[in-house]
N, C-alpha and C positions, 0 to 999 in steps of 0.2 A: 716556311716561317713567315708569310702574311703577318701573320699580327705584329712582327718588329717594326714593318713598315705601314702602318699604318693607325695608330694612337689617337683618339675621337681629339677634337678638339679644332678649332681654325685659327690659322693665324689671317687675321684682317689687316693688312698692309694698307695705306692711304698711299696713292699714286704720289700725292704731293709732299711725299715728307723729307724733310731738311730744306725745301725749298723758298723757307724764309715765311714768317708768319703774318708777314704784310699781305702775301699774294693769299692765303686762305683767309684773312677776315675781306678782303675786297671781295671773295666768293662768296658769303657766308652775310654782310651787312653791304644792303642798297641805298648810297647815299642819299639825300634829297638834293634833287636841282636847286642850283641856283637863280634864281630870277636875273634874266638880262636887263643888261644896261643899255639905254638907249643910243642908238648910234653908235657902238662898239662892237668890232670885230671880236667872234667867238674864240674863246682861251683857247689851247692848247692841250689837247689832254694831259695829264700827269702822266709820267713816266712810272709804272710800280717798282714799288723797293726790291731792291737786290741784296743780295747779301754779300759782305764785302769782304768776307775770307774762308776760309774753310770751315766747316761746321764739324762738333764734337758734340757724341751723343751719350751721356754716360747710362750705362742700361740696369734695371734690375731682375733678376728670374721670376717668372712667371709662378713657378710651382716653388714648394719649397724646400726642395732640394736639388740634386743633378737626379737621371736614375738612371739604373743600369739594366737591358733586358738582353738576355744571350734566348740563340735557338740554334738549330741545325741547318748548316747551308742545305738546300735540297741538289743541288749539283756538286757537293764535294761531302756530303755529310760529317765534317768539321764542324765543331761549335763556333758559332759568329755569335760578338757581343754588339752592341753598342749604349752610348752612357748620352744620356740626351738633356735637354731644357728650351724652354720656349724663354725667351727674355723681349724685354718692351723697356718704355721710357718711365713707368710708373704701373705696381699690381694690379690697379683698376681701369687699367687698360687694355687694347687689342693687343699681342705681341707683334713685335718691328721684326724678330725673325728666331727663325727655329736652329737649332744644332744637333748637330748628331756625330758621334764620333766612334767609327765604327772599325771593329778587328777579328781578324781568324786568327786560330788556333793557329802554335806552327808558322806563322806569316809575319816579318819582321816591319812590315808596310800595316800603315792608317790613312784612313779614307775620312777625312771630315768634311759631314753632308752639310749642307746648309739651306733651309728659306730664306732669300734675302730680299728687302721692298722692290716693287715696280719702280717706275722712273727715273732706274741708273743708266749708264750708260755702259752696255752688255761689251762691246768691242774689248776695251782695253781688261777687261777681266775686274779682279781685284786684289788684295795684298792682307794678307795677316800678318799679322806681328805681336810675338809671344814677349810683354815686358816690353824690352826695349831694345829686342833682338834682330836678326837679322828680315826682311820680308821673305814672305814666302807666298809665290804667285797664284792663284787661284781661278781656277773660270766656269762659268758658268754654263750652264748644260741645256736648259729649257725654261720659258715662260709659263706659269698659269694666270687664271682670275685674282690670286689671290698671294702672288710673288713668284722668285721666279728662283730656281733650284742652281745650288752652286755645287764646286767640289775642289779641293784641294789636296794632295796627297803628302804623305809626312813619313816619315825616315823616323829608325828609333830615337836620335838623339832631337829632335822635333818634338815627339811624345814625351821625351822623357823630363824634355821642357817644362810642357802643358801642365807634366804634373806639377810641379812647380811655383808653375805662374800665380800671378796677383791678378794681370788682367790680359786677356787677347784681344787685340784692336782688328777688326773689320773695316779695312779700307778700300773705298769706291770714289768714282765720280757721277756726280749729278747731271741735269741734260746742260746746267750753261758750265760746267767744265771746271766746280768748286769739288775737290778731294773733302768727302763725307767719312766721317770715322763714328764705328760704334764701340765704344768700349763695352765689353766683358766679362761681369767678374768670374773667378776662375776660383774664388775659394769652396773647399768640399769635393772639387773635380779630383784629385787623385784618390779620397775616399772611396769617393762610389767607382770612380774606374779599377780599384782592386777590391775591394769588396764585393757580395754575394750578389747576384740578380735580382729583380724584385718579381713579387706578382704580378704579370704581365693584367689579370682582371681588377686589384689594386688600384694599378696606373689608371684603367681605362676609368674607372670610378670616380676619381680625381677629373680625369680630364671633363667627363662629363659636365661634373658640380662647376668647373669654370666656365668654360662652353656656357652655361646656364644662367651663371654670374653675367658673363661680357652681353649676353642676350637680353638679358633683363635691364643692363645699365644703357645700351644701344636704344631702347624702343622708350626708356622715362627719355635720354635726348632727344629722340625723335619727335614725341608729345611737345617736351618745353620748346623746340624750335617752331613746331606747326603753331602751337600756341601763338610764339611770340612773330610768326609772319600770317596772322590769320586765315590759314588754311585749314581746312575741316580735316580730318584722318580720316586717310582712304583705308577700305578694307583689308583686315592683314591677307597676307600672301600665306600659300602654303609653303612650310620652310623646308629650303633648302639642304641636302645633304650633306652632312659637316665634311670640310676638307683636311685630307691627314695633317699634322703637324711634325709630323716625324721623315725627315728627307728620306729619299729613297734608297736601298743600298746599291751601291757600286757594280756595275756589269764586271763577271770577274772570265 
């Protein structure tokens, strides 16, 4: 069942994100010097802005809906589902991280996969939180280029939650040690988790046309920023292999 794991599309994670919007325009805009004054000892550099408390991200789904694709495990030939979505800060954007929530036939236990951004801080794991319920701890499995792969396990009354829910909170911490929350929304999720599977070539179609979209709107900012630091554009590159957006399933 390949093709469950693995749905065209990338999620583009920024190393830098929740880490406060001072430090990415100080990357991004080179002030002009100041002319010294005579006879005076050179300032001090500025200290960059910090952020002063925990950061909340509220997210919207990438696609437009949840979907659901089942196949057959090849080491238990059981049907395996999962009901997925890439979600971000805004549609016309990169997704901030992927979901996947995944179940056998016959198996009272769920597996929810996750892509979650670079630049957390991998040790202490991280925390979901269905509504306003109790946390439930989650940890993380491996780094890519491109985020890095989490997983959580959930009990029926956990799912049966989900189905439920208004919002599930992704909670992490950043490298200076501010708890980072993404919120979720959860409406339509118990639809598509009991309703029919889709076409697995459907999905991939979709995934494409956005792939294509985030590609297109990548390379007009790229233009306007070379523009506006007067660099010439360098020759395009030949492109890269799209990375799955669909978390892996579970070692069973």
């Amino acid at each position: 069942m390949n093709w469950l794991d693995r749905r065209l599309g990338a999620v583009c994670v920024a190393a830098g994100l929740a880490l406060g919007a001072g430090a990415a325009s100080a990357q991004t805009t080179k002030p002009a010097p100041a002319a010294p004054a005579a006879s005076a000892a050179p300032a001090a550099p500025a200290a960059p802005a910090q952020p002063q408390g925990p950061v909340k991200l509220e997210l919207v789904g990438m696609q437009p809906q949840w979907t659901k694709l089942c196949g057959k495990d090849q080491g238990t030939s059981k049907e395996v589902c999962l009901v997925t979505r890439d979600f971000g800060q805004s549609s016309d954007r990169s997704p901030s991280l992927a979901f996947a929530l995944y179940s056998m036939a016959g198996d009272d236990k769920h597996f929810l996969r996750m892509i979650l951004p670079l630049g957390m801080l991998l040790k202490p794991g991280f925390r979901l939180i269905i509504d306003k319920g109790e946390p439930i701890e989650g940890r993380y499995s491996f780094c890519m280029p491109n985020g890095c792969s989490a997983e959580a396990e959930l009990n029926t009354a956990n799912t049966n939650a989900l189905r439920k829910a208004t919002t599930l909170s992704v909670v992490m911490r950043n490298p200076v040690n501010l708890e980072v929350t993404f919120n979720v929304p959860m409406k339509d999720f118990a639809t598509a988790m009991d309703g029919p599977a889709a076409d697995p070539k459907v999905i991939e179609q979709q995934n494409q046309q956005m792939q294509k979209q985030l590609e297109e709107k990548a390379k007009k900012e790229r233009e306007l920023l070379e523009q506006q630091s007067g660099i010439a554009s360098p020759a395009p590159a030949a492109p890269a292999a799209p990375a799955p957006t669909t978390p892996p399933a579970p070692a069973k």
